[in-house]
DRENPAVO-143924 format. One line per field, with one value per residue (C-alpha): residue number from 1; x, z, y. Coordinates in pm, 1 decimal. Example, Ala and Ser with C-alpha at 12.3 -4.5 7.8 and 13.67 -1.06 7.14 Angstrom:
// residues 2
i	1 / 2
c1	1230.0 / 1367.0
c3	780.0 / 714.0
c2	-450.0 / -106.0
//
This chain:
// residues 389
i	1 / 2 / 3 / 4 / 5 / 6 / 7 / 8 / 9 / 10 / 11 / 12 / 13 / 14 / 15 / 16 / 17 / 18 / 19 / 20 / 21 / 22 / 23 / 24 / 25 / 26 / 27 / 28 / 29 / 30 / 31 / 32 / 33 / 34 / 35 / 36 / 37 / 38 / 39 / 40 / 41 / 42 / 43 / 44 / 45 / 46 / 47 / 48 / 49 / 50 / 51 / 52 / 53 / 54 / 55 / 56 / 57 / 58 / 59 / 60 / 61 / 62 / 63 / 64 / 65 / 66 / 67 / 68 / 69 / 70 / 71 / 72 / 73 / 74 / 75 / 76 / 77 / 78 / 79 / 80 / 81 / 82 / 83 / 84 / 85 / 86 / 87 / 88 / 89 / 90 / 91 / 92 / 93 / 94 / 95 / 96 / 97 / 98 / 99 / 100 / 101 / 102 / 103 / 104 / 105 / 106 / 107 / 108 / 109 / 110 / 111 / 112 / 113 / 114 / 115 / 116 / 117 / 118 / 119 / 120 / 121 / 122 / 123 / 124 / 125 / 126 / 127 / 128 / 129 / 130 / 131 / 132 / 133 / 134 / 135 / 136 / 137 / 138 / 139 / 140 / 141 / 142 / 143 / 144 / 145 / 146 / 147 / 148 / 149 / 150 / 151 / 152 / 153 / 154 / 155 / 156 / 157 / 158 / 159 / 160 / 161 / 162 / 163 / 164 / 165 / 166 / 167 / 168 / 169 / 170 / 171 / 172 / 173 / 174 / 175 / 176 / 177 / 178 / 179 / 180 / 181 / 182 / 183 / 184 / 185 / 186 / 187 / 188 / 189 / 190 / 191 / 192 / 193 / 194 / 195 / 196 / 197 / 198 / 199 / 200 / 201 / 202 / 203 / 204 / 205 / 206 / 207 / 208 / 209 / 210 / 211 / 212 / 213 / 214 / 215 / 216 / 217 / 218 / 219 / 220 / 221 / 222 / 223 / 224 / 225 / 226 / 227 / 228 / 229 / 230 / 231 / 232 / 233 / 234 / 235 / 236 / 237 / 238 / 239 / 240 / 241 / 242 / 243 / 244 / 245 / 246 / 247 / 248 / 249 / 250 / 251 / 252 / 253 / 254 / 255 / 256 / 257 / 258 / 259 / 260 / 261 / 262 / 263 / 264 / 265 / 266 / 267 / 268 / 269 / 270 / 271 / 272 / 273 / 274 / 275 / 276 / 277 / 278 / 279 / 280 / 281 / 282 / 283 / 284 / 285 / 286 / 287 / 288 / 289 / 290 / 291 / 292 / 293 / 294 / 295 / 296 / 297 / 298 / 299 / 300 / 301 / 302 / 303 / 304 / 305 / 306 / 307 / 308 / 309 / 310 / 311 / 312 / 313 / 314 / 315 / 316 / 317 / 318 / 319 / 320 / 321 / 322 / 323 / 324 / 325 / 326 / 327 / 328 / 329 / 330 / 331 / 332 / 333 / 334 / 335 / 336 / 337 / 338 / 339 / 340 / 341 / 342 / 343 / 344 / 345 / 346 / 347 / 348 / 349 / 350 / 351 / 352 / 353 / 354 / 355 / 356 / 357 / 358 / 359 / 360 / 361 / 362 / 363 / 364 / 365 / 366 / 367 / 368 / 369 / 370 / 371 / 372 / 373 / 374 / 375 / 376 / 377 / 378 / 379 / 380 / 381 / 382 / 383 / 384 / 385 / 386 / 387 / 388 / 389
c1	-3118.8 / -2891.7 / -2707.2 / -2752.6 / -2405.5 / -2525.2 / -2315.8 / -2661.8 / -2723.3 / -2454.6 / -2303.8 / -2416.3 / -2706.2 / -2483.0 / -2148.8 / -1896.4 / -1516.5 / -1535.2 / -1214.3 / -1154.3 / -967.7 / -956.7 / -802.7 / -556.8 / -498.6 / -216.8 / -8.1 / -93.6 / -273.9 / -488.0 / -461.7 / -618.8 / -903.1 / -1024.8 / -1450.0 / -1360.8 / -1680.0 / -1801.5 / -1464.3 / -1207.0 / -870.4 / -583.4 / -371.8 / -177.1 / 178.7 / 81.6 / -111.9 / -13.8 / -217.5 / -574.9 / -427.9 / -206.3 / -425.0 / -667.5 / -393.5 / -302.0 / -324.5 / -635.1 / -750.3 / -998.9 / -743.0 / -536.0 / -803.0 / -932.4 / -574.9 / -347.0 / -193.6 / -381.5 / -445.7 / -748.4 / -948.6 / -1220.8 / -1642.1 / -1782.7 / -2022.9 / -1780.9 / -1595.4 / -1862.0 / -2028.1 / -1712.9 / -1649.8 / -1922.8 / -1694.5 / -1905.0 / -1851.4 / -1533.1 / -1293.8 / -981.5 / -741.8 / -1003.5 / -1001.7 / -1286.5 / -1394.7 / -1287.4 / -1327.8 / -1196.1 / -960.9 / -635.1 / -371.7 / -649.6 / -798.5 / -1112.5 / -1314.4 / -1714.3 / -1889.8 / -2181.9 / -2506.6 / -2547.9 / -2916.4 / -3184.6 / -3294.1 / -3032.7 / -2946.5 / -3256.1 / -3223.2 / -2857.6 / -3053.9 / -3296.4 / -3004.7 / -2818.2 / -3134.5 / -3252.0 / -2917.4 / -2945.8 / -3285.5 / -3487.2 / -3826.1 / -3774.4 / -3736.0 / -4100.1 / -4182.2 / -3823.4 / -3887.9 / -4264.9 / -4116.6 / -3852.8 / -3977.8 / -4262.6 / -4026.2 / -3770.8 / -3969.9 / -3832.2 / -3705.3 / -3402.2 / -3285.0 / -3292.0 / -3075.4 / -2752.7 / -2513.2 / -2292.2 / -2559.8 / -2718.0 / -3077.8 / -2886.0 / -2716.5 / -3043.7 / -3183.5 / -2892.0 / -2943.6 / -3350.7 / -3244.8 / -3009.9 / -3268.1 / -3519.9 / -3275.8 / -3255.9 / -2920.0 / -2723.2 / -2389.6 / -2572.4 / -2743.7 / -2399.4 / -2215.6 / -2567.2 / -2667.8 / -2328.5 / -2048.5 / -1807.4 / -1897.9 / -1824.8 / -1550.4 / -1419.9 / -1222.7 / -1431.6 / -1198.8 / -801.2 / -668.6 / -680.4 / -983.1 / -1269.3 / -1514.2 / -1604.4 / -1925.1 / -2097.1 / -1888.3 / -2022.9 / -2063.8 / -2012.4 / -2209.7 / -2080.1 / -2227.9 / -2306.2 / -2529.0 / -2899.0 / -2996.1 / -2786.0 / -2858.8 / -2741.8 / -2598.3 / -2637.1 / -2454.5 / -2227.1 / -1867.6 / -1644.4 / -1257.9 / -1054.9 / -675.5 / -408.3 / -433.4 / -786.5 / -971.0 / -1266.6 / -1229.4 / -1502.4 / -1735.4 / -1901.6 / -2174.5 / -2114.8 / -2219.5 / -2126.8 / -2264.8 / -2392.0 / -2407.3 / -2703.8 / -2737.6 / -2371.6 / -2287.4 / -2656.5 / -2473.5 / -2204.6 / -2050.0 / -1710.2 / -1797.7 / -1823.8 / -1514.2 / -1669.7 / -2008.5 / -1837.4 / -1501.7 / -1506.3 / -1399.1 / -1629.7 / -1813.0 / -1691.1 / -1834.2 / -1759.4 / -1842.9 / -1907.5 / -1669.3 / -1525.1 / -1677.4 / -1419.5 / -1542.0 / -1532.0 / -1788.1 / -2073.5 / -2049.4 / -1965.9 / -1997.9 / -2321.6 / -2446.6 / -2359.6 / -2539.9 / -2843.8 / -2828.8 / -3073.0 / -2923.5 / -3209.5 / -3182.3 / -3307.7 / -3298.1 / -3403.0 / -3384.0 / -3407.7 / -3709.9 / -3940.0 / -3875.7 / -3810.3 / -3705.7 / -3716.7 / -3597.4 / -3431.1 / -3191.3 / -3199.3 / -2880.6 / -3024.4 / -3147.2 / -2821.4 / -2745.3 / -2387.9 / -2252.9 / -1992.9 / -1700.8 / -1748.6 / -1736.7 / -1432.4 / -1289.8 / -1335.5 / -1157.0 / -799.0 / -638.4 / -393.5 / -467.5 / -479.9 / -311.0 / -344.1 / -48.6 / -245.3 / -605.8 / -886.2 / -1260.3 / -1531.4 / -1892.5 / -2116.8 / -2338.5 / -2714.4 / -3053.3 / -3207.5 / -3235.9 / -3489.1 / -3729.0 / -3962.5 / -4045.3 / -3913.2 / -3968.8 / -4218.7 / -4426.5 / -4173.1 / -3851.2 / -3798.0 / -3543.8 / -3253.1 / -3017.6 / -2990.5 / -2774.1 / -2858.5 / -3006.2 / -2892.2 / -2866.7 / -2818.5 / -2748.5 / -2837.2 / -2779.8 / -2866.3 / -2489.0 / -2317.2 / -2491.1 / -2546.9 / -2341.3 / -2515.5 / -2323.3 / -2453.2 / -2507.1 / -2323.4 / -2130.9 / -1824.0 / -1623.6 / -1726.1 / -1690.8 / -1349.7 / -1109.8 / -899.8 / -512.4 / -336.7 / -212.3 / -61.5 / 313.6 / 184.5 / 60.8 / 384.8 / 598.4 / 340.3 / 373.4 / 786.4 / 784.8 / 605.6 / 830.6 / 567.3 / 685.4
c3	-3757.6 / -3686.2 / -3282.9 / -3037.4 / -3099.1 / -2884.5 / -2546.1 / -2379.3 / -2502.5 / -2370.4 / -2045.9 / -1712.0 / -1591.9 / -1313.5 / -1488.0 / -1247.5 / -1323.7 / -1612.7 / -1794.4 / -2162.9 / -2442.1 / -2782.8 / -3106.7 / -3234.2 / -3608.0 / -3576.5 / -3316.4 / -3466.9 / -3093.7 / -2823.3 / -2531.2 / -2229.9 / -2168.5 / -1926.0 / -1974.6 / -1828.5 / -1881.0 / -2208.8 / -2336.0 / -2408.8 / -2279.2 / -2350.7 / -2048.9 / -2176.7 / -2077.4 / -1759.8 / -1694.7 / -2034.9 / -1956.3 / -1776.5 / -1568.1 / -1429.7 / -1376.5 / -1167.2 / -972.8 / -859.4 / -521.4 / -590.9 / -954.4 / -940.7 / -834.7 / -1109.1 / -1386.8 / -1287.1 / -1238.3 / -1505.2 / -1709.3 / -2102.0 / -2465.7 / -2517.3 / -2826.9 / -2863.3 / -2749.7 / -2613.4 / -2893.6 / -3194.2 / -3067.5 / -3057.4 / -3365.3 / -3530.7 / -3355.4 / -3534.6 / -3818.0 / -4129.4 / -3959.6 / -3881.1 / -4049.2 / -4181.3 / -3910.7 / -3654.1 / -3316.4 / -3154.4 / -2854.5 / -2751.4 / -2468.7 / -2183.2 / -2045.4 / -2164.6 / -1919.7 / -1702.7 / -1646.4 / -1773.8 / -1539.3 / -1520.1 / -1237.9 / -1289.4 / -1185.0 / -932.8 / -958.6 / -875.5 / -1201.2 / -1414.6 / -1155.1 / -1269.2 / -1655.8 / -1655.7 / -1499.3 / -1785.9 / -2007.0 / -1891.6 / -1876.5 / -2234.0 / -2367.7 / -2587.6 / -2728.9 / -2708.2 / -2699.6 / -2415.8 / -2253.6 / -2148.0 / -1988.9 / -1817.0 / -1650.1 / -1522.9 / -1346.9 / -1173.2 / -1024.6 / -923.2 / -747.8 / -616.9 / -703.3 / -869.2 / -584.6 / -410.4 / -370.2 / -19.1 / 25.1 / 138.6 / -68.9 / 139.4 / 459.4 / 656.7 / 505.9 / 113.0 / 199.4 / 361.4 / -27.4 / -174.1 / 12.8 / -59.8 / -451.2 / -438.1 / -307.0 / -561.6 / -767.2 / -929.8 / -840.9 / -1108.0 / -1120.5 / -1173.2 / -818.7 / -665.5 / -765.6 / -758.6 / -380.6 / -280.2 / -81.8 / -369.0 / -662.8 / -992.0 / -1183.7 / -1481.5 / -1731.7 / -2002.2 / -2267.3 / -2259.3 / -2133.1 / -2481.2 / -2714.4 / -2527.1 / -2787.9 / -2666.3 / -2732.3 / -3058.8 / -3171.6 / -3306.7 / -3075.3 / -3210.5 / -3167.2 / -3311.7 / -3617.7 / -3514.2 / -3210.8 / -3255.5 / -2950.0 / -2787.0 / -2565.6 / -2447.4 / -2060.0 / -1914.9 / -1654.2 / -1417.1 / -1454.2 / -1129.7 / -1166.1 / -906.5 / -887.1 / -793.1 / -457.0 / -441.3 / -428.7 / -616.1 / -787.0 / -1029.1 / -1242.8 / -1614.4 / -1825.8 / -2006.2 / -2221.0 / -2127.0 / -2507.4 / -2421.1 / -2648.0 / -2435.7 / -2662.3 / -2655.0 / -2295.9 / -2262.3 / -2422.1 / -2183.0 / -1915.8 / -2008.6 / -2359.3 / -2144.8 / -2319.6 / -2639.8 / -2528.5 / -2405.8 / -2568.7 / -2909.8 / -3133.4 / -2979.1 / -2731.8 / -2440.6 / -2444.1 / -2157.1 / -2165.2 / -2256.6 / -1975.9 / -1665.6 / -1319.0 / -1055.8 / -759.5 / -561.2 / -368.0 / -643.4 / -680.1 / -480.7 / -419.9 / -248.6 / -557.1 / -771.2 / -508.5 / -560.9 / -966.7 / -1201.0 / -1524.7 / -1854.1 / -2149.7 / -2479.3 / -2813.8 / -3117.6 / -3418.2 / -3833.0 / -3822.6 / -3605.4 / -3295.4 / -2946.2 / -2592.3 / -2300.0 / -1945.9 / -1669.1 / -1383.8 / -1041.7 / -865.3 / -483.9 / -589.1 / -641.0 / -419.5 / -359.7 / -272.4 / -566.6 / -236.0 / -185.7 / -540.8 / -582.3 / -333.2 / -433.6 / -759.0 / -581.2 / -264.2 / -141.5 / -385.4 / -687.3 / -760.4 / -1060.4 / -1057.8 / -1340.7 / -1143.9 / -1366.0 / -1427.7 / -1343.2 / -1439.0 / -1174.9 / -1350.3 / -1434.1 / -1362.1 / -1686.8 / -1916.8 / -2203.0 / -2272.4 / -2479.5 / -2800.6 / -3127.1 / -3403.2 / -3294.8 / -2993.5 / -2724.5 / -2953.2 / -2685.9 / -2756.1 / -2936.1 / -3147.1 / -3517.1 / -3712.2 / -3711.1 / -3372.6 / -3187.6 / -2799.2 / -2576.6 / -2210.4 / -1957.0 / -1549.2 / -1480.6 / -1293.3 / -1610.8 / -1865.3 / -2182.7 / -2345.6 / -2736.1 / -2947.4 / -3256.3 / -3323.2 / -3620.8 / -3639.2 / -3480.0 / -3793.5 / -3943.4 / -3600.4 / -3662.4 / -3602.5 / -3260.0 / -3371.6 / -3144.7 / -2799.1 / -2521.6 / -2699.1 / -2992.6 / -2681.3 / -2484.2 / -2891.0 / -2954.3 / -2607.6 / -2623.4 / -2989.2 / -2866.5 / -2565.2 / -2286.0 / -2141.4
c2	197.0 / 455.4 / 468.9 / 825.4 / 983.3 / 1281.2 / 1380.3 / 1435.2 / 1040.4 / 883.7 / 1110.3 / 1063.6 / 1273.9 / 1486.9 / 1457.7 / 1370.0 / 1247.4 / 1095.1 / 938.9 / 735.9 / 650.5 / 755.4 / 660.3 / 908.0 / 863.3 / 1128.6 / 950.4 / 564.7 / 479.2 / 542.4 / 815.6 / 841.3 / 1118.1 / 1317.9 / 1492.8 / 1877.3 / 2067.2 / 1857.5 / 1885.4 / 1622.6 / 1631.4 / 1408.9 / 1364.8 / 1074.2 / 1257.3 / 1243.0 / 907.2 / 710.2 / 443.3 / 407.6 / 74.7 / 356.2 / 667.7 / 356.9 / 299.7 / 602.3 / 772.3 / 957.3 / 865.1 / 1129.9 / 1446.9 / 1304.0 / 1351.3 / 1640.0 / 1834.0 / 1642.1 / 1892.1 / 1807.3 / 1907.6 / 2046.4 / 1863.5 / 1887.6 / 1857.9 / 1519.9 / 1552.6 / 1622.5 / 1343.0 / 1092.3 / 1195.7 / 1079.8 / 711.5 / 495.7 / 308.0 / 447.4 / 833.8 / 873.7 / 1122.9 / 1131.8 / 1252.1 / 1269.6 / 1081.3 / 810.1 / 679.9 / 332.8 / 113.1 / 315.1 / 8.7 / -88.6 / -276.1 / -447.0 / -786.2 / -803.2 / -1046.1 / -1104.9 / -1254.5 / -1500.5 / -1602.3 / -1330.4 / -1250.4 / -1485.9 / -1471.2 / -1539.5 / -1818.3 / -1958.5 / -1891.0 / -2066.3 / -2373.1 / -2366.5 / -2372.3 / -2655.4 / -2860.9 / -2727.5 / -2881.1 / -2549.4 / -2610.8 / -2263.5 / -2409.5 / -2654.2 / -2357.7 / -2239.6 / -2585.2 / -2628.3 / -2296.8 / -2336.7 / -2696.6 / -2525.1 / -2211.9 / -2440.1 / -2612.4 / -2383.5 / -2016.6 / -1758.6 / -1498.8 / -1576.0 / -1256.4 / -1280.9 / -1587.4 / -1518.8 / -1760.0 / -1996.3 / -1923.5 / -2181.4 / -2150.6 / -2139.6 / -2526.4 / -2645.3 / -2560.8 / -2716.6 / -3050.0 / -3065.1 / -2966.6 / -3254.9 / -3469.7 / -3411.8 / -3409.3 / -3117.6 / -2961.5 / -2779.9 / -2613.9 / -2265.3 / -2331.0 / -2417.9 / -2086.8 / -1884.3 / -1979.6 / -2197.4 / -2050.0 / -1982.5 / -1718.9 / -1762.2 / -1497.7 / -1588.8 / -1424.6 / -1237.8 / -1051.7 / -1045.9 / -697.3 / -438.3 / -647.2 / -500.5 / -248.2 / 90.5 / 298.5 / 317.1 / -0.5 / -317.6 / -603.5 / -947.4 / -1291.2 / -1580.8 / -1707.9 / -2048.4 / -1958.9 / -1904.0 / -1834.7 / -1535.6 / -1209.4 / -901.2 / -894.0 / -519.2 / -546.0 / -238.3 / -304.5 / -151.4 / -80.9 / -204.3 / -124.7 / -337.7 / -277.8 / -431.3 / -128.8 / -11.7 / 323.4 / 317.8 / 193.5 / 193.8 / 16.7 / -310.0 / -583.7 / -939.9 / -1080.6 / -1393.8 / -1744.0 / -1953.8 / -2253.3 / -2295.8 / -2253.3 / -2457.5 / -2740.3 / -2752.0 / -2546.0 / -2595.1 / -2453.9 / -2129.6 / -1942.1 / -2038.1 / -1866.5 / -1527.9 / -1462.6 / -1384.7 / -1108.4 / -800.2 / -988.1 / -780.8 / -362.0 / -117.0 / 237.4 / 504.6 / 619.5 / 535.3 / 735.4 / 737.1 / 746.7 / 1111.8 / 1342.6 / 1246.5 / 922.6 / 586.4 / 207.0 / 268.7 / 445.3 / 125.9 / -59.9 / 116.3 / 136.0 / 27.4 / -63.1 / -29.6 / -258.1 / -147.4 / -377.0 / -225.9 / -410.4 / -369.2 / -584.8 / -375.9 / -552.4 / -418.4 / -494.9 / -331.0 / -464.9 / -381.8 / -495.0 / -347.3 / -396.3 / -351.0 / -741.8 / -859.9 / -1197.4 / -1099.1 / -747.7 / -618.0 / -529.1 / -962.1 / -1011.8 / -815.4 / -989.4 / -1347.2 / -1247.5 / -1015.1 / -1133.3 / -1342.8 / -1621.8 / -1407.0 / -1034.7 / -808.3 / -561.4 / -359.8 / -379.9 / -578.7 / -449.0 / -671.6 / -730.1 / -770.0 / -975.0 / -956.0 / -1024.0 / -968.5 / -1276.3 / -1208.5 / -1442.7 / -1220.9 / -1430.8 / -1256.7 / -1487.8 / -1785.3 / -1868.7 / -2042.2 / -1959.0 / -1710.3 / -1431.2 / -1399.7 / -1144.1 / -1039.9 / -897.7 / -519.3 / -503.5 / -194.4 / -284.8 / 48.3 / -32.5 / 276.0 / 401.4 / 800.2 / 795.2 / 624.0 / 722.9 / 509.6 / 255.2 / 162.4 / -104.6 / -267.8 / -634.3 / -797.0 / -1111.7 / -1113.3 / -1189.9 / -878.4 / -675.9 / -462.4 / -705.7 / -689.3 / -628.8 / -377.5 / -586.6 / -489.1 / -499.8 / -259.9 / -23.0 / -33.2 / 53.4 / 329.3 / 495.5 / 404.0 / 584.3 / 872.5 / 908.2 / 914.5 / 586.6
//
């Protein structure tokens, strides 16, 4: 099954700053990119890395006004950045963060809350799954989205859940005072657009996580946002939550893109609050998903988020993205009745918001994802050699 490599796929519906990175075979590393009118510009010499341009004064003024070489269309470019079409001496789109943190939030939706409950109790076992679920909404129901965490009314739930004993870790961060960030990707491994995502090989039971991801500079301040995929491993973090870095950091787990949209005129924080991020899973053997996550139902607002990860307690000279989380867990059956959902090699998952646009990656395993070699240190000789730093 063949990915969208259109620019009317993957930009946002009213355009708006948008800024990258590409692979440039002809300098031996990426640059950073500004969209001008559907065309790329590299504007490396005067932002050479996107931690930088974030953190700038006004990141938007900068990307629109930075002196660049023209390159080329959106569309050329990203016709050429799938691994089997790419040309000799030709750039492609990569993820469009470099120098930053990259952090995820958890259990922020209702949802979810309740899905990473029916993990933990499923001890990673897919078809416990249907019965674990029907006993716990009954219970506790299965719209919280009006709870405020750490309020009054969320710790008088806490202490009946602990009394009928039926608390869980997932409840604590989900409705408890404290959220949970933790860190998804080291800064430079996460995949762009049109890349492969990987899932381990041992996990069976796995899904996609379409979640918004906001940039935040080092000053604490949000300056945009784009689309990502926090690739989940549910039996394994089902098994145990400190297997959690085994369940989301592995080669390719981590996809942002296709751009980032700084904030300006067009486009804000109030217009990630009211997003509504589509999932689509397509795969080789006929199967399809469709779902969809509505961020105006998230239980904790992004600004709070953000700030239970930068502060006082915790700074990030080069800024850090951060996935907001989601509140779509599949649980559509693929293969038998209660095996519930879960990846294959082949499947083609393509994540989409009208004021982001769409972010497509396909599945493979994550040992035959391209592997992740070029660090921060090859960055910092590559922009020394080329005398921009």
């Amino acid at each position: 099954m063949e990915m969208n490599a259109t620019a009317s796929f993957a930009l946002p519906e009213d355009g708006g700053v948008l800024v990258g990175r590409i692979w440039r075979l002809d300098l031996g590393g990426p640059s950073v990119v500004a969209v001008r009118d559907g065309v790329v510009f590299d504007i490396t010499k005067a932002v050479p890395t996107m931690s930088e341009l974030c953190n700038a004064k006004d990141a938007a003024k900068l990307a629109r006004e930075a002196e660049g070489e023209r390159l080329m269309p959106v569309g050329e470019l990203l016709a050429g950045t799938p691994r089997a079409a790419r040309k000799p001496g030709k750039p492609w789109l990569v993820a469009p963060t470099d120098l930053q943190a990259i952090k995820a939030a958890g259990v922020t939706f209702a949802v979810s809350m309740l899905e990473r409950v029916i993990e933990e109790r499923a001890r990673g076992a897919p078809e416990q799954a249907v019965s674990l679920r029907a006993e716990i909404t009954g219970m506790i129901g299965d719209d919280l989205s009006r709870l405020k965490p750490g309020s009054p009314q969320a710790m008088a739930l806490k202490d009946l859940l602990i009394k009928k004993g039926m608390w869980s870790q997932y409840l604590e961060v989900g409705i408890g005072p404290d959220a949970e960030v933790f860190t998804k990707a080291p800064p430079m491994a996460a995949v762009g657009h049109l890349a492969e995502v990987g899932i381990h090989p041992m996990s069976t039971w796995n899904n996609p996580e379409p979640e918004v991801v906001v940039v935040v500079n080092a000053a604490g301040a949000i300056v945009g946002a784009a689309l990502g995929n926090d690739v989940n491993l549910r039996d394994v973090e089902g098994r145990s939550a400190l297997l959690l870095g085994k369940a989301k950091d592995n080669n390719a787990s981590a996809s942002i893109g296709p751009f980032i949209r700084l904030f300006d005129d067009t486009f804000s924080l109030d217009d990630v609050r009211r997003a509504t991020v589509s999932l689509t899973v397509e795969g080789e053997d006929g199967f399809k998903l469709e779902g969809k996550s509505d961020m105006g139902r998230i239980s904790r607002d992004p600004a709070d988020l953000v700030a239970s990860t930068i502060g006082s307690h915790h700074q990030y000279p080069d800024g850090f993205v951060l996935y907001l989380g989601t509140m779509f867990a599949p649980i559509q059956d693929r293969d038998g009745k209660g095996q519930g959902f879960t990846h294959k090699v082949g499947d083609v998952v393509t994540i989409a918001s009208p004021k982001l646009g769409r972010l497509a990656n396909r599945v493979v395993h994550c040992g035959d994802a391209e592997a992740w070699t070029f660090g921060t240190g090859a960055l910092m000789r590559n922009l020394a050699a080329r005398g921009v730093i």
